[in-house]
Every structure is written in structure tokens, then in C-alpha cells.
C-alpha positions as CSV (number, residue, x, y, z in Angstrom):
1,X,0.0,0.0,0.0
2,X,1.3,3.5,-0.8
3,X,1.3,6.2,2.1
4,X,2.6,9.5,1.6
5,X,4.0,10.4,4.1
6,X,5.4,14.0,2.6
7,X,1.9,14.8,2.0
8,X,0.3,17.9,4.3
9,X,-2.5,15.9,5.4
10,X,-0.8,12.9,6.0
11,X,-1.3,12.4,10.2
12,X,0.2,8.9,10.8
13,X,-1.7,8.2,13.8
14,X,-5.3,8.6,11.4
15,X,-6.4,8.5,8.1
16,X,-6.5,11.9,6.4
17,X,-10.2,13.7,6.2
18,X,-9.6,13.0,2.6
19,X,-10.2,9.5,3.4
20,X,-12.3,9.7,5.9
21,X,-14.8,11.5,3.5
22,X,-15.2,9.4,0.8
23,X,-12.5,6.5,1.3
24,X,-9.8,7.3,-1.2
25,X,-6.5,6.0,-0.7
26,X,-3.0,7.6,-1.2
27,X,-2.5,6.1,-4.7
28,X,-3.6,7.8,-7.1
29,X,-5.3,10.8,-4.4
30,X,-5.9,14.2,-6.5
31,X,-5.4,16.1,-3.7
32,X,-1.6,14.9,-2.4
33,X,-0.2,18.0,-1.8
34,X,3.8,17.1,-0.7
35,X,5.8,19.2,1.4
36,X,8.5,21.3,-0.4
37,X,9.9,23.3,2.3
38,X,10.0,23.0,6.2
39,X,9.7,26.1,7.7
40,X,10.4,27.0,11.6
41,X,9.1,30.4,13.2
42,X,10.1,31.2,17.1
43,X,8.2,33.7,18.3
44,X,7.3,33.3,22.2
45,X,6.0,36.6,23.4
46,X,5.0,39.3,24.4
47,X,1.1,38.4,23.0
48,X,1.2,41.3,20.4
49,X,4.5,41.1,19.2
50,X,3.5,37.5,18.1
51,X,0.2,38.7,16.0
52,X,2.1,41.2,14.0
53,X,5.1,38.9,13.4
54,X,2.3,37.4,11.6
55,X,2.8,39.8,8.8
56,X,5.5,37.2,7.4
57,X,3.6,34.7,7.0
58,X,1.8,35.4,3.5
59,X,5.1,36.5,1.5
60,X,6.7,33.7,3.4
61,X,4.8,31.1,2.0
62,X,5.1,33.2,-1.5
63,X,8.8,32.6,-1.2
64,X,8.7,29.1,-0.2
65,X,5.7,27.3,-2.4
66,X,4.9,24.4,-0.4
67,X,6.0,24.9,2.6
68,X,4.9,23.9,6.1
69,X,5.2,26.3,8.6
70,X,5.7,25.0,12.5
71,X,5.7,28.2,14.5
72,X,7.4,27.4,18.3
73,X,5.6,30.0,20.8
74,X,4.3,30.5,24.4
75,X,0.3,29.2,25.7
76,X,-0.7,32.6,26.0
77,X,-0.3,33.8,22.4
78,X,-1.4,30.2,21.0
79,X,-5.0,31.3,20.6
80,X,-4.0,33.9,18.1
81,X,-2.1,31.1,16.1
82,X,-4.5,28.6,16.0
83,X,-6.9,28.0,13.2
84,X,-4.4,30.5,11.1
85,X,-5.0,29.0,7.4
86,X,-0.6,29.9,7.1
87,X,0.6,28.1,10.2
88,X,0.0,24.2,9.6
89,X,1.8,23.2,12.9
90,X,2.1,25.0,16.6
91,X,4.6,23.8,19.4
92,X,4.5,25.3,23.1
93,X,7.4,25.8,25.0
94,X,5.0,24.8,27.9
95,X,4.8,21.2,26.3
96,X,6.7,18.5,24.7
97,X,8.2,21.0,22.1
98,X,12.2,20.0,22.7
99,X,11.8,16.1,21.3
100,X,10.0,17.4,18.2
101,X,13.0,20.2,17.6
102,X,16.1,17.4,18.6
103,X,15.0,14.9,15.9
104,X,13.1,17.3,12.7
105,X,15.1,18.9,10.1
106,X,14.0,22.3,8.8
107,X,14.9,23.7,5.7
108,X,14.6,27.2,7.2
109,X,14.9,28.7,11.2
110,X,13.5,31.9,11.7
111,X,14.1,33.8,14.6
112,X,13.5,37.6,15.2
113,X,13.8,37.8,18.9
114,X,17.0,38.9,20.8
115,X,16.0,37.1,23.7
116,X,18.2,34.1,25.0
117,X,15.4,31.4,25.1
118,X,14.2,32.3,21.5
119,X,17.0,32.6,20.0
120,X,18.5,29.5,22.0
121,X,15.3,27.4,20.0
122,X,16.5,28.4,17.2
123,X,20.1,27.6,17.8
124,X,18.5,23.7,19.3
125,X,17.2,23.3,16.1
126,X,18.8,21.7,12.5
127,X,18.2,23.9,9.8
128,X,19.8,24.3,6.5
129,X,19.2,28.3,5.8
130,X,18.9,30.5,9.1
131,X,17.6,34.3,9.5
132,X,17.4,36.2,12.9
133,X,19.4,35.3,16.0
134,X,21.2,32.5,17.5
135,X,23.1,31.8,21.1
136,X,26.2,31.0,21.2
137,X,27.8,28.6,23.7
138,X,28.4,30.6,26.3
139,X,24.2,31.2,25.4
140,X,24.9,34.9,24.5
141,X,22.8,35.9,21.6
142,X,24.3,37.0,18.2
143,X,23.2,37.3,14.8
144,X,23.4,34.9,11.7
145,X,22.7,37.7,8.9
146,X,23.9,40.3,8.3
147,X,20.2,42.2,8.3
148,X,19.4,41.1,11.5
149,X,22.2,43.3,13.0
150,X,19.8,46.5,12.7
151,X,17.5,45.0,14.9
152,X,20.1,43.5,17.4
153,X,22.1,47.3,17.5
154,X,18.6,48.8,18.3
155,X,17.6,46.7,21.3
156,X,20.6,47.1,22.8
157,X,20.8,50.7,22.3
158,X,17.9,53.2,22.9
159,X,19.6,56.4,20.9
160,X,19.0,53.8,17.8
161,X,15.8,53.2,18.1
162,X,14.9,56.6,18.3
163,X,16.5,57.3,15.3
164,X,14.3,54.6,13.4
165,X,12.1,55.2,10.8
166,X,11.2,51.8,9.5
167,X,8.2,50.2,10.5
168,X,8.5,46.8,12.5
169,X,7.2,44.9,10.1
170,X,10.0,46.5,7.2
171,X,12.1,45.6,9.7
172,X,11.6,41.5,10.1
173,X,10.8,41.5,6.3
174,X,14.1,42.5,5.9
175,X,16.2,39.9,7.8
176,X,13.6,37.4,6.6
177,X,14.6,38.1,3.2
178,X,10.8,39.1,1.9
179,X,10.0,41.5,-0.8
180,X,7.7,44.5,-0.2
181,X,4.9,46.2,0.4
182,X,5.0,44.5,3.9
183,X,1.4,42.6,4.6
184,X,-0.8,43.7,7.8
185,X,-1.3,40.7,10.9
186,X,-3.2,37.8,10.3
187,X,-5.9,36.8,12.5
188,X,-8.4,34.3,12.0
189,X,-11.6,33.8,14.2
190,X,-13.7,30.7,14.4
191,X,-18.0,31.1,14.1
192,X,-17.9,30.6,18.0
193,X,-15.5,33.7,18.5
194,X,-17.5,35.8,16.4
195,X,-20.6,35.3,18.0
196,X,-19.5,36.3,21.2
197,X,-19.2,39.7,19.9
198,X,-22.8,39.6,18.3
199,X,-24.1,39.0,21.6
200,X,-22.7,40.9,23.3
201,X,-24.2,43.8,21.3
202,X,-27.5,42.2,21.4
203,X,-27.4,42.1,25.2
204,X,-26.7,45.5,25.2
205,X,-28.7,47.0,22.7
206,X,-26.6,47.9,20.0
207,X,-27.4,47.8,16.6
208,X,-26.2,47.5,13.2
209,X,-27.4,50.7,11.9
210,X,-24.9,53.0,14.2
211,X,-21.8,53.5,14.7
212,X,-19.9,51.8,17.2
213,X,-16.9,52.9,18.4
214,X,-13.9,50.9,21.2
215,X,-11.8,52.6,23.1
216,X,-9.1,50.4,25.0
217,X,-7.4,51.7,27.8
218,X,-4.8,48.8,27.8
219,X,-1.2,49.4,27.9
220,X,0.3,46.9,29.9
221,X,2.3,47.1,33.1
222,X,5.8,47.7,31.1
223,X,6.0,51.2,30.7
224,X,3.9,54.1,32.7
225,X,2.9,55.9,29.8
226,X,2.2,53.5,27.3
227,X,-1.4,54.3,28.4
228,X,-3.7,57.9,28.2
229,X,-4.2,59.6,31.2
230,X,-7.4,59.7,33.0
231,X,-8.7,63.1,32.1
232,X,-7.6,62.6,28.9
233,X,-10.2,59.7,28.3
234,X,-12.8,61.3,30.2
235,X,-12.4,64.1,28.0
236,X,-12.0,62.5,24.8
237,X,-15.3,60.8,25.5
238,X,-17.3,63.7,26.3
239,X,-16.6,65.3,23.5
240,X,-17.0,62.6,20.7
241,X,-20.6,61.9,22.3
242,X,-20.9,65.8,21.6
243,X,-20.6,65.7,18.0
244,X,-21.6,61.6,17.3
245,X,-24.5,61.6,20.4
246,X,-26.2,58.0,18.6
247,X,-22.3,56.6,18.5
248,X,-22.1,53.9,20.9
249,X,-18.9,53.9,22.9
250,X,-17.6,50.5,24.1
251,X,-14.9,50.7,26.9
252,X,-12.6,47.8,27.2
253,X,-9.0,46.3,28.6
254,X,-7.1,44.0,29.9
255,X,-6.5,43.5,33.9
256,X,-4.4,45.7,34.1
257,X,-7.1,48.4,33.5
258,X,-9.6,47.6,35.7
259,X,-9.2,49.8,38.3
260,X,-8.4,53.0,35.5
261,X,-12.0,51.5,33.6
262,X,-14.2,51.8,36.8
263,X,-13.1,55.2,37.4
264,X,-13.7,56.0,33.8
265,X,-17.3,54.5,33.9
266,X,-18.0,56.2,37.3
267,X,-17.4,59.7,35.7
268,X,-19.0,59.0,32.5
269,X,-22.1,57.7,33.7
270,X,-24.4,55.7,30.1
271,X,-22.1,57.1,27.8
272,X,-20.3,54.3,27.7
273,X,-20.7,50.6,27.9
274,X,-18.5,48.7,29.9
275,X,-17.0,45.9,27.4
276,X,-15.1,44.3,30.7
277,X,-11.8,44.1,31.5
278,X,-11.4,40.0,32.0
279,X,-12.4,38.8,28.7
280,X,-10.6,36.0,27.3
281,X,-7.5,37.1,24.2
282,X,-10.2,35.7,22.0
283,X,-13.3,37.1,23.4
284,X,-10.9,40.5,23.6
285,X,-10.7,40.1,19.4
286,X,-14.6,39.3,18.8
287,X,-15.3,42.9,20.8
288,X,-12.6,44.5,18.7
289,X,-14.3,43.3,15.5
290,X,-17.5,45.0,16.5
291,X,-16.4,48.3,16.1
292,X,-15.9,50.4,13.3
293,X,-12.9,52.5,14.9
294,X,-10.6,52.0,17.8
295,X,-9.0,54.2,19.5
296,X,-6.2,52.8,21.9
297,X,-2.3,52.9,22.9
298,X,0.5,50.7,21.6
299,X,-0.8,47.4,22.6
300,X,-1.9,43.9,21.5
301,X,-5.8,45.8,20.6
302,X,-3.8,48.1,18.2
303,X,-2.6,45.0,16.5
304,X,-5.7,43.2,16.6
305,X,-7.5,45.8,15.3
306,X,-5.1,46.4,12.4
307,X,-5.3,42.8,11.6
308,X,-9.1,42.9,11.4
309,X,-9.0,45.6,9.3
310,X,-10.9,48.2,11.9
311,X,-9.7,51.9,11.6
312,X,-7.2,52.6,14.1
313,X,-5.9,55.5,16.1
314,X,-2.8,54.6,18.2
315,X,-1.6,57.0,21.1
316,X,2.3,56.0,21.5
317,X,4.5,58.0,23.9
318,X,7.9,56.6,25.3
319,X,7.6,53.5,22.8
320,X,8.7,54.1,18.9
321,X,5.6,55.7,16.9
322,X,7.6,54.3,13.7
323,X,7.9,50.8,14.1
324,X,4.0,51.0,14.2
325,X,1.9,50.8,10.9
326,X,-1.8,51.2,10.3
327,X,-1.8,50.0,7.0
328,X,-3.3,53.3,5.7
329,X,-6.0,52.5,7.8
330,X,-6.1,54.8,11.0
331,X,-3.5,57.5,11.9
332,X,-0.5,57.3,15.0
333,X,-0.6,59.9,17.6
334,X,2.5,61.2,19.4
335,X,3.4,64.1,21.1
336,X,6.2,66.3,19.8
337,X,8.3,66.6,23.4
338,X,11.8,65.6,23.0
339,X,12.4,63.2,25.1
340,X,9.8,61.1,23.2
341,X,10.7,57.5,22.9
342,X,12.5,57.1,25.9
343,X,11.8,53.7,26.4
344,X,11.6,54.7,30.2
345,X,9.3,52.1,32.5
346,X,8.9,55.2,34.8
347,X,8.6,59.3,34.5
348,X,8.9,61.7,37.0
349,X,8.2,64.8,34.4
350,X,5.7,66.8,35.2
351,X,4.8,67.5,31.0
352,X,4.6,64.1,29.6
353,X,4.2,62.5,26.7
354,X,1.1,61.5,27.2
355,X,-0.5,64.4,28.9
356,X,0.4,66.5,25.8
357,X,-2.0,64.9,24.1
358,X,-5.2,66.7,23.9
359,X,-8.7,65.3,23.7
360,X,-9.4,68.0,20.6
361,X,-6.3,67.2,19.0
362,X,-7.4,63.5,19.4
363,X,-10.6,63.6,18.7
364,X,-9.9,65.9,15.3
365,X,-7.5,62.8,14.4
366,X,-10.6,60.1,15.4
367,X,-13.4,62.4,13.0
368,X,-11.4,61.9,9.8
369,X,-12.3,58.2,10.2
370,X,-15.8,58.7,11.5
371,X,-16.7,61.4,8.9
């Protein structure tokens, strides 16, 4: 009998849904579809960063006709992997990941993460053609292209990245070796994600016919100003009910925010509806794909929102407003103080670069989009 054994649907411990539908057998099977290329991806974290490393994915498999893709990550950013119609194979660093890696051989490692243990994975594993970053044996990270040496000088030095103008995604494109226009994140939802998001209107109301508009207060707990300020949001939402009164406002994070979000919805009174702050990552996506703009800081919703195609207006302050990209879809927000892009945790400044960021001037970014 004749198994193929190179074929993508091949699953060794099952038949293939091929043959499970109507009984066909490898011989002679019209849809044997063999593996050309093996492909590795480490990407572990932080959640975001893994959904717009994403944008490789298309040219990649452009480049490499026929390749399978096994993409190593962390639990936490799995849900945004899985059911992704580019990434035929996931492996957790939580689980078994370290047999798979010791006895495959890959065609191609990519790595685009500085970090020791990435770049350590990549280094574990055989494969013919690298890009990115490796450890060496003393486990000290280095580079094995030349492009990736652009990337490695910048996280190691913050005077660099300030001086950067190319967008993340130009960035990885280039030390993959992929041609441009770079692609926006992929993010694919099942019918059961989706639906949480429809009902959640429902339950509250919300209809169709009007606009609806999210505003995430997430930052994250990395750098103090990565979020608005308080006034700021309170402000901003006054005045966009003002001028868009039937607009409804959802108000969502992460939990990190729930303290900011109650104080916000205490203030605010009906104007907004409280989207939660507790939601699963992908009951955080369906309520991102209900709304017709967002407006939020440089977090995992910016790139969620980007990859579902939602007009999005990013507030960025000690982080680099250049490495992010919109895909012509939205508009990035930064203040024009100098010491912007500090990459700072903490401030002690009393003008920030947050708090020079008005709710007019925000809200006349946010109308161009609504209008």
C-alpha cells in the first residue's frame, strides 16, 4: 500500500479527512499535496509582538511554495495562532516542544527575537538556511545575517531606536529576506468567536445601523505611559458623544485596567458601555471586531485591530511611533516633546508624553475616520 508520508494531510496516527470523507487512498489521491519546504518560526511573546510577526507569514509562504510552517511560541499567544490558514503546525514551549525540535530537520529557522530562550530554540534546532538570531555557547545571543544586525544594535541601544524610521514589520521583512509592500497581521476567528461579539451587542442594545466605536485603555504594566491619562479619556469621550450623540462607545482592557476602567465609567455615567476588562484574548478580538474604529495605545488591541482591518488610532508616547503601521487604515498619535521615545518604564516629568496629548487634537484625528 502506498502512504505519503510527505503529503500535508498525512497524520500517521489517522487517516487523512480525505479519506475519511469518501474512502480514497493515497494512490492515485488528487489532492496529495507534498511538502517542499520546512519552515520553523520562534516567536514566544510578548502576545502582540506575536500577532504582527504574523505579517510574514503570507510573503513567506510566497517565497517558499509548499512549505509547512511550524511556528514554536508560548500558551498565551497560541489562541492567536491557531486556526491560522498559514501556520499548519504549533509547538508550546509549555509542552513537549524539545523532542519534536532534537530529531526534525528544517529547511529554514527563523528567529526575530533577541532574547536568550528564543533565540537558544533556534540555535536547538537543524536547519539548512537561518535568518534572525542565535546563542552562542556561552548562550549569548548573536546574529546569523547580516540584516538582522539592525534589529540586534537597536535593542541594545535606545539612541537607535529613536533614530528609526522603519516600520517593525520592514524591519523582520528585511532579515527574513521578503519583498515588499509588507502585509498587515493575520488573524483568523472561528463562528464561535464571532458570536461572542454579536451577543454581546445584542445584550446590550446595540445595533447595526450605528456607529460603534472601542476605546481600549490597555497598555500593559511595562512602561507608565504607554497608556492615556485619566482626564484625557474622560475628555475625549465627552466630547465625541458631543458631535456623534447615537455613536455607541464600548470601553474595554485588559487587567491591568480595571481599576483606570471603573473610574472611567463612574465619571461617565451611560455614555459608555463597559466591554469588561477580564475577557478572554479571543473574546478580547470578537469585541474589537464590533467596532468600526478604535482608539487605543501601543498594545496587543492596536494590532488586533489592524489585523481585522478596523480603523485605528494609536496613542504611542515613550515606545517608537515608527515601528508602528496602520496599514493606511487609521492614523498614530504622538506628542512632539523631545524626550519622546524614551523607552523609560517610569517618569517623573511633570509634561509628559502622554498628557500633551489633547482630547481636541485627538478627537480631530478620530473624525477623519468617522466622517
Amino acid at each position: 500500500m502506498v502512504v505519503h508520508t510527505d503529503c500535508r494531510y498525512y497524520k500517521g496516527s489517522m487517516p487523512c479527512a480525505f479519506h475519511k470523507r469518501d474512502g480514497r487512498l493515497c494512490e492515485g489521491c488528487t489532492d496529495y499535496d507534498p511538502i517542499k519546504t520546512r519552515i520553523l518560526v520562534i516567536k514566544l511573546a510578548a502576545v502582540g509582538d506575536v500577532l504582527r510577526t504574523t505579517s510574514i507569514l503570507p510573503p513567506l509562504k510566497q517565497k517558499y511554495p509548499g512549505s509547512e510552517i511550524t511556528w514554536v511560541t508560548k500558551a498565551s499567544a497560541a489562541p492567536l495562532l491557531k486556526g491560522n490558514t498559514f501556520v499548519d503546525r504549533l509547538l508550546l514551549v509549555e509542552e513537549n516542544y524539545v523532542e519534536f525540535l532534537k530529531h526534525e530537520q528544517f529547511d529554514v529557522g527563523i528567529c526575530l527575537d533577541a532574547d536568550p530562550l528564543s533565540a537558544t530554540i533556534h540555535s536547538l534546532a537543524e536547519c539548512a538556511t537561518r535568518f534572525g538570531f542565535v546563542t552562542d555557547k556561552a548562550g549569548k545571543v548573536t546574529t546569523v545575517n547580516e540584516a538582522a544586525l539592525e534589529w540586534w544594535h537597536m535593542g541594545v541601544n535606545d539612541n537607535l531606536k529613536k533614530k528609526n524610521r522603519k516600520t517593525y514589520q520592514q524591519i523582520m521583512y528585511e532579515i527574513c529576506g521578503l519583498p515588499l509592500p509588507t502585509h498587515p497581521p493575520q488573524l483568523t476567528m472561528s463562528d464561535e468567536t464571532l458570536k461572542f461579539g454579536r451577543d454581546f451587542l445584542k445584550r446590550n442594545g446595540v445595533n447595526s445601523s450605528g456607529k460603534v466605536i472601542g476605546i481600549n485603555t490597555g497598555g500593559g504594566g511595562r512602561w507608565q505611559y504607554k497608556k492615556w491619562t485619566f482626564e484625557g479619556y474622560i475628555g475625549f469621550i465627552d466630547l465625541l458623544k458631543r458631535s456623534h450623540p447615537h455613536a455607541k462607545l464600548l470601553l474595554f482592557g485588559g487587567p491591568e485596567e480595571v481599576d483606570l476602567n471603573k473610574e472611567i465609567l463612574a465619571s461617565v455615567g451611560n455614555k459608555v458601555i463597559d466591554a469588561g476588562c477580564n475577557n478572554s484574548l479571543m473574546e478580547f478580538s470578537s469585541l474589537i471586531n464590533t467596532v468600526e474604529l478604535l482608539l487605543k495605545s501601543d498594545s496587543l488591541a492596536m494590532h488586533m485591530g489592524v489585523a481585522l482591518g478596523k480603523a485605528t488610532v494609536v496613542l504611542v508616547g515613550p515606545t517608537s511611533p515608527w515601528e508602528l503601521d496602520v496599514f493606511s487604515n487609521g492614523d498614530i498619535i504622538h506628542s512632539d516633546i523631545e524626550c519622546l521615545v524614551c523607552y523609560l518604564s517610569r517618569c517623573d516629568k511633570v509634561v509628559t508624553c502622554m498628557n500633551t496629548l489633547s482630547p481636541e487634537h485627538v478627537l480631530s484625528k478620530v473624525e477623519r475616520f468617522l466622517n
